[in-house]
N, C-alpha and C positions, 0 to 999 in steps of 0.2 A: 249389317255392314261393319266393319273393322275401319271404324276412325277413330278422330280425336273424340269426337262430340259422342258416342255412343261411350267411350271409355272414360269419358270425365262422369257422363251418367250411372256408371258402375262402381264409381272411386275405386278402381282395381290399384291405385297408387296413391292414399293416401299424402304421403310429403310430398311426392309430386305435384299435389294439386293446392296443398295447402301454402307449399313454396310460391307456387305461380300467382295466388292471390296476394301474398306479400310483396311480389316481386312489382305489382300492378298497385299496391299500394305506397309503396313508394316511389314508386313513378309520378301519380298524382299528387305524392307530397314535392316530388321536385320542381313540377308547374305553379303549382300552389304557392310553394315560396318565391319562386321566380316574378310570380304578380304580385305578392309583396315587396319584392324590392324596384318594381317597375313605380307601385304606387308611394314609395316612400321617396323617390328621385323624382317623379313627377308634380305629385300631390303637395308633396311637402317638401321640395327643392332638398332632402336632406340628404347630399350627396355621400356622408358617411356612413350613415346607416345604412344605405343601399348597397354599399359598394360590401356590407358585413353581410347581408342577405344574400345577395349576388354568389359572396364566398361558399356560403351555408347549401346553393345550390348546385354547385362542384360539388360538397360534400357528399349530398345527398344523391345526384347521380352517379358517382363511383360507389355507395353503395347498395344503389339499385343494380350496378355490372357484378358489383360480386356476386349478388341473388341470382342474378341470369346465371353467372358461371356455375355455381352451386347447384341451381336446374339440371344445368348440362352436365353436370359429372353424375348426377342423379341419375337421369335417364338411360346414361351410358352403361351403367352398373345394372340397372335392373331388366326382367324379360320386358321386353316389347314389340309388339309386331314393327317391322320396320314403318310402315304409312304411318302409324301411330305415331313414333317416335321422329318421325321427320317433320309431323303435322306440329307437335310440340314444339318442335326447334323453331321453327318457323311464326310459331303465335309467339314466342318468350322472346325472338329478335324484333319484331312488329313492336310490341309492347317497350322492347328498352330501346328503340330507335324515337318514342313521343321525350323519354328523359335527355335524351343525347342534343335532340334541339333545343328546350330548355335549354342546356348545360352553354350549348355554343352559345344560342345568343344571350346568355350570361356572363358571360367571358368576354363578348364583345362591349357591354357595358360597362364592364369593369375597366376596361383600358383606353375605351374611348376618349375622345377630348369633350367632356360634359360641359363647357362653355358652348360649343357650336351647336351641342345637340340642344340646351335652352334656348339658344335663340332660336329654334325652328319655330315655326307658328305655331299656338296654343293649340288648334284646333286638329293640329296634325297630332301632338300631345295626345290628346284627350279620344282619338282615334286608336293612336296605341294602346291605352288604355283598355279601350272595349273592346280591342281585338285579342289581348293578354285573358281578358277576363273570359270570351268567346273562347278561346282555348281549354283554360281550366272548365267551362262546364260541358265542352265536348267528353275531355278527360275522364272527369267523372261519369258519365253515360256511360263513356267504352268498360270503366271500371264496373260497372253496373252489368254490363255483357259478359264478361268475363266470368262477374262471382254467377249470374245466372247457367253458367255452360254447366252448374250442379244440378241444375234444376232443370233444364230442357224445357223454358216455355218460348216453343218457336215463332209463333206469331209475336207475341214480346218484343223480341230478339231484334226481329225483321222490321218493327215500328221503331225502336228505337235507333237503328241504326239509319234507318231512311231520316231521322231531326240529326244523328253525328252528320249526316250528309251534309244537311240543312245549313248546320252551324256553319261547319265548312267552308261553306258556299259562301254564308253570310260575312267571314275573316276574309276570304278570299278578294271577294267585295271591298271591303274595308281597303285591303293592304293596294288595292287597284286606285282608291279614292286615294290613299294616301300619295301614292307615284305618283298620280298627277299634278298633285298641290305641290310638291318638292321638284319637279320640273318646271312649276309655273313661279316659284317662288325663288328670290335670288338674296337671300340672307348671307351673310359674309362669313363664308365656312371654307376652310381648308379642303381642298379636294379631295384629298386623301379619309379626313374625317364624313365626306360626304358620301363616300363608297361603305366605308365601317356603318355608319346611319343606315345606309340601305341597308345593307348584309341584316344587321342586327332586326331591320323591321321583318326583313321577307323571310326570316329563321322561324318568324314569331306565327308567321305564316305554316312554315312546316311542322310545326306541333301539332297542327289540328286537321294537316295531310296526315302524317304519321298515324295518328287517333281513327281519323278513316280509314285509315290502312287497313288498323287493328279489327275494326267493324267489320269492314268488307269481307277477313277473312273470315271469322266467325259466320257470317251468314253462308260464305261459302260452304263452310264447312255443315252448316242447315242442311243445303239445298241438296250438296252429296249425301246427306244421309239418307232424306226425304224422296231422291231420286230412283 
């Protein structure tokens, strides 16, 4: 069958394939630092340092979009069956849509009012925390999916994306506990700052939507072969 997954096994495209793993590696470097700057504003209340990490994660997601654009003029240019090449476009937006959450709710904590967001209760803290951290090791798994679509070990594949689910499930979870504790809790926060607080938790949420995203399609792309 003429898919993605039988033509990443053939490296009939070379820089195509070698692009897409970089493309997917700085992806995970732009989560990555994004939970260093969660734990440097948390951790260590060091509100400037964060706000310099925070920056570094814009950096690094606008040049995770140049990768994907580079993908896409690649693709354009060279022969490929159309399914092929729409299957491609399609796993390279999956993938830069896990940086693009980062990025936002990066930008929301750069601008936020970080007095209202300390006084939240610790415990809501240190939730964030594990749900940032629950994200980057989704990330990595999916990155782990990706570099394997060279290798075609499908059972793998399929195990591994069933713990992306997992994680998922488990931020999901979290960011659930979280809502609760910030509607039961009445700390003296600006309204406006209290919508930003949400926004930026539930973003934190969509990196590890996104991450399943990436998974799911992969496996879909299994099952069509397999089919």
């Amino acid at each position: 069958m003429s898919n993605l997954f039988e033509w990443f096994k053939s490296r009939n495209e070379e820089s195509v394939i070698n692009k897409t793993l970089v493309h997917m590696q700085k992806v995970l470097e732009t989560v990555v630092e994004f939970e260093k700057g969660l734990s440097f504003l948390i951790e260590e209340r060091n509100k400037e340092l964060a706000l310099k990490v925070f920056s570094r994660v814009n950096t690094l997601e606008h040049q995770a979009d140049i990768i994907r654009r580079n993908i896409l003029n690649t693709i354009s240019k060279v022969e490929l069956p159309s399914k092929i090449r729409e299957n491609l476009m399609h796993l390279v937006k999956r993938i830069d849509d896990i940086a693009n959450a980062a990025n936002a709710s990066a930008r929301i904590f750069i601008y936020m009012n970080h007095n209202d967001f300390f006084n939240l209760d610790e415990d809501i803290h240190q939730k964030i925390l594990e749900m940032i951290r629950i994200s980057v090791e989704t990330v990595i798994k999916v990155k782990y999916m990706v570099n394997k679509l060279l290798i075609a070990e499908e059972t793998e594949l399929q195990e591994i994306g069933e713990k992306v689910s997992e994680l998922e499930h488990k931020c999901d979870e979290l960011q659930f506990k979280i809502n609760r504790m910030l509607v039961s809790d009445h700390p003296d926060i600006n309204p406006f700052s209290a919508i930003e607080i949400y926004n930026s938790i539930s973003i934190i949420e969509v990196i590890t939507d996104n991450a399943e995203d990436v998974a799911d399609y992969i496996i879909m792309l299994i099952l069509s072969k397999t089919s």
